[in-house]
N, C-alpha and C positions, 0 to 999 in steps of 0.2 A: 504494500500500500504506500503509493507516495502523497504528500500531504506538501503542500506550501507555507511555507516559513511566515511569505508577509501575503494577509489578509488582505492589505489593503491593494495592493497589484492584482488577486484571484478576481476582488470586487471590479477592478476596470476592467479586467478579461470579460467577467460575466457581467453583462451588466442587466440583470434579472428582470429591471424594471420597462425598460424598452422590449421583453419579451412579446412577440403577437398573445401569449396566449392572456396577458396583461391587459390588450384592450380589445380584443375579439371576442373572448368569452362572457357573458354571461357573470356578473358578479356572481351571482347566488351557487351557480353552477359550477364556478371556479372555486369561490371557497370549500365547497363541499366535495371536490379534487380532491384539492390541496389536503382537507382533512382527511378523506379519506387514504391517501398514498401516505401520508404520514403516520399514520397509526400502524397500516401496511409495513411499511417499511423500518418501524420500530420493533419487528421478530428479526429484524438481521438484510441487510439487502440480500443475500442468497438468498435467504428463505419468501422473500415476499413476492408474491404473486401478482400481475398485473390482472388477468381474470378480478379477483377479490377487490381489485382496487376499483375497476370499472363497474361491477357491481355494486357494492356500495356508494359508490357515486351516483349512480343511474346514467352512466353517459353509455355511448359508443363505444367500441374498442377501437376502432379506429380514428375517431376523432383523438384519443388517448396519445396515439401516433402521428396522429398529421400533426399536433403541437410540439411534439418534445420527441420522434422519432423514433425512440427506443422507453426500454425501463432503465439504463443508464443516463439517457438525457434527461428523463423524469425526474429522476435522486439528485443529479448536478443541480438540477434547477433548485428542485429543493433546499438542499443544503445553503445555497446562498440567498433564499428567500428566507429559510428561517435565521441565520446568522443575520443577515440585514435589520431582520424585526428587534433580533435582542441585542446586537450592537448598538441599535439606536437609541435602545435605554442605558444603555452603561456609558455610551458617549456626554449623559448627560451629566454624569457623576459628577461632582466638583471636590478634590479634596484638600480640604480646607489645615487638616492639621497634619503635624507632623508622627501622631501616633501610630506606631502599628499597627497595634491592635483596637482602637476605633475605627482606622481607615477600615480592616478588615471586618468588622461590624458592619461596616456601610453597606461593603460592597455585598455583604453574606448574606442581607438583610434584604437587600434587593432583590438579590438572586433567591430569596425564597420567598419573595412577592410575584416575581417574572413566572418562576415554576404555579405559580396558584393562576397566574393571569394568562399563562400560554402552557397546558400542563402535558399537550400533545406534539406541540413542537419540541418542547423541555426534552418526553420523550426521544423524538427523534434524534435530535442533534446528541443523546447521551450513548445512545447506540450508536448511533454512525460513527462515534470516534474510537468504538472498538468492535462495530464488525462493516468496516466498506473495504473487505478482500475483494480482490481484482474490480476495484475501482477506481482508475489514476487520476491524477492532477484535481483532487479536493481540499477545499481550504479545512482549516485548523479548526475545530469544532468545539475547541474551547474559547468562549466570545470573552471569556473574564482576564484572558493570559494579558497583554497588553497593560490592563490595570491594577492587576497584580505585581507586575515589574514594577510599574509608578509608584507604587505604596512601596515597593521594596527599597526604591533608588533615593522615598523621601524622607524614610521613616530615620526618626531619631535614635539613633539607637544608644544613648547615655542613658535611656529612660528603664534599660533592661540592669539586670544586676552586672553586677564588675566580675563575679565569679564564676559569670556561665557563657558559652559559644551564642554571641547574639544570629548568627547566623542557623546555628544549627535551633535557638529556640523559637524564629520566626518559621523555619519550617515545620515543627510542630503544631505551631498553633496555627498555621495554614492548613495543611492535611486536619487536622481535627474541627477546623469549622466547614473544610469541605465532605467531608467525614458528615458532619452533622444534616448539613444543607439536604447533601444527594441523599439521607434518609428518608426527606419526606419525598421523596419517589415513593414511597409505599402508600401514599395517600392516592396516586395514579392520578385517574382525570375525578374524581370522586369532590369535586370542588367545593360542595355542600361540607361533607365533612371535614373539610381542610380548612373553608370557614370558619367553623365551629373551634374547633381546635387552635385558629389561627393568635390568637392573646397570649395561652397556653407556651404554644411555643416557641414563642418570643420572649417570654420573659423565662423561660427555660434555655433559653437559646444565651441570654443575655447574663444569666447568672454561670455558666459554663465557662463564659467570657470572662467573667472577674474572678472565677477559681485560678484560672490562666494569666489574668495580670498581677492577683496576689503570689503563682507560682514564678514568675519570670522578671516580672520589673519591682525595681528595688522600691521600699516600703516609704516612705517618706512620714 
């Protein structure tokens, strides 16, 4: 599987938006594609079926084709339609302070508003970055990496103890709040109950958080 480095050169390759099937199709009929091939395509791109997709859509199979050619033009498109939606919420991010671990709050925080607000594309893009075998030249399917480096390059790091590898303990508490985030995958598209829940685990999400800055930055 080859994967491109920078996102932002795959995005001028594809440029999703000027796609015909963007403004020939049918809104209603497109979005209900879209969702369908995406949920499709979240059992693995081997595994997913274009049959399955066109049926639940209600389309044609061949209109399926005359827009996007194949089921490999289908998943390309994809992929950069759904990275486009959630890049454009993290583009929005502003980070204000020098903390690590607030920035990483921000960002952890969004990312599990995005998974409640898009819970089938979330989906998608989590598969695709560990099953698009023999699928070449697709971008980077983690939309968070780019703002993760920023939080890395900004953070303060006198704020961590004098006694511990500040490098090796922002990797901890990164895997541990990604760790946390990709858990509520288990709530799937179940949106209602992930509502309900939603207070809950944010202030559990949040207290996780301050066990991690009572363990790593020094006490003042």
């Amino acid at each position: 599987m080859q994967k491109k480095s920078n996102d932002t050169a795959m995005q001028d390759e594809f440029d999703y938006k000027n796609h015909k099937v963007m403004h020939t199709m049918n809104a209603e009929k497109r979005d209900a594609l879209f969702d369908a091939s995406m949920k499709e395509f979240s059992k693995g791109y081997a595994a997913a079926n274009t049959d399955e997709i066109v049926a639940t859509a209600g389309i044609a199979k061949g209109l399926l084709f005359h827009y996007f050619g194949s089921k490999k033009g289908l998943y390309q498109f994809l992929l950069h339609y759904a990275l486009d939606t959630v890049n454009a919420e993290y583009d929005k991010v502003i980070l204000e302070s020098n903390d690590f671990l607030e920035n990483i709050w921000k960002v952890s925080k969004l990312a599990a508003d995005l998974m409640f607000r898009y819970p089938v594309l979330y989906g998608f893009l989590a598969m695709s970055y560990f099953s698009s075998d023999g699928v070449e030249d697709i971008p980077n399917a983690r939309p968070t990496e780019k703002l993760i480096q920023k939080i890395f390059k900004q953070s303060d790091k006198s704020l961590f103890r004098d006694d511990i590898d500040v490098e090796k303990a922002q990797n901890l508490i990164l895997w541990a709040m990604n760790g946390y985030v990709n858990s509520l995958s288990a709530y799937g598209s179940d949106i209602e109950k992930y509502q309900k829940s939603y207070d809950p685990i944010m202030q559990e999400f949040e207290e996780y958080l301050n066990i991690l800055r009572k363990i790593f930055y020094k006490q003042i």
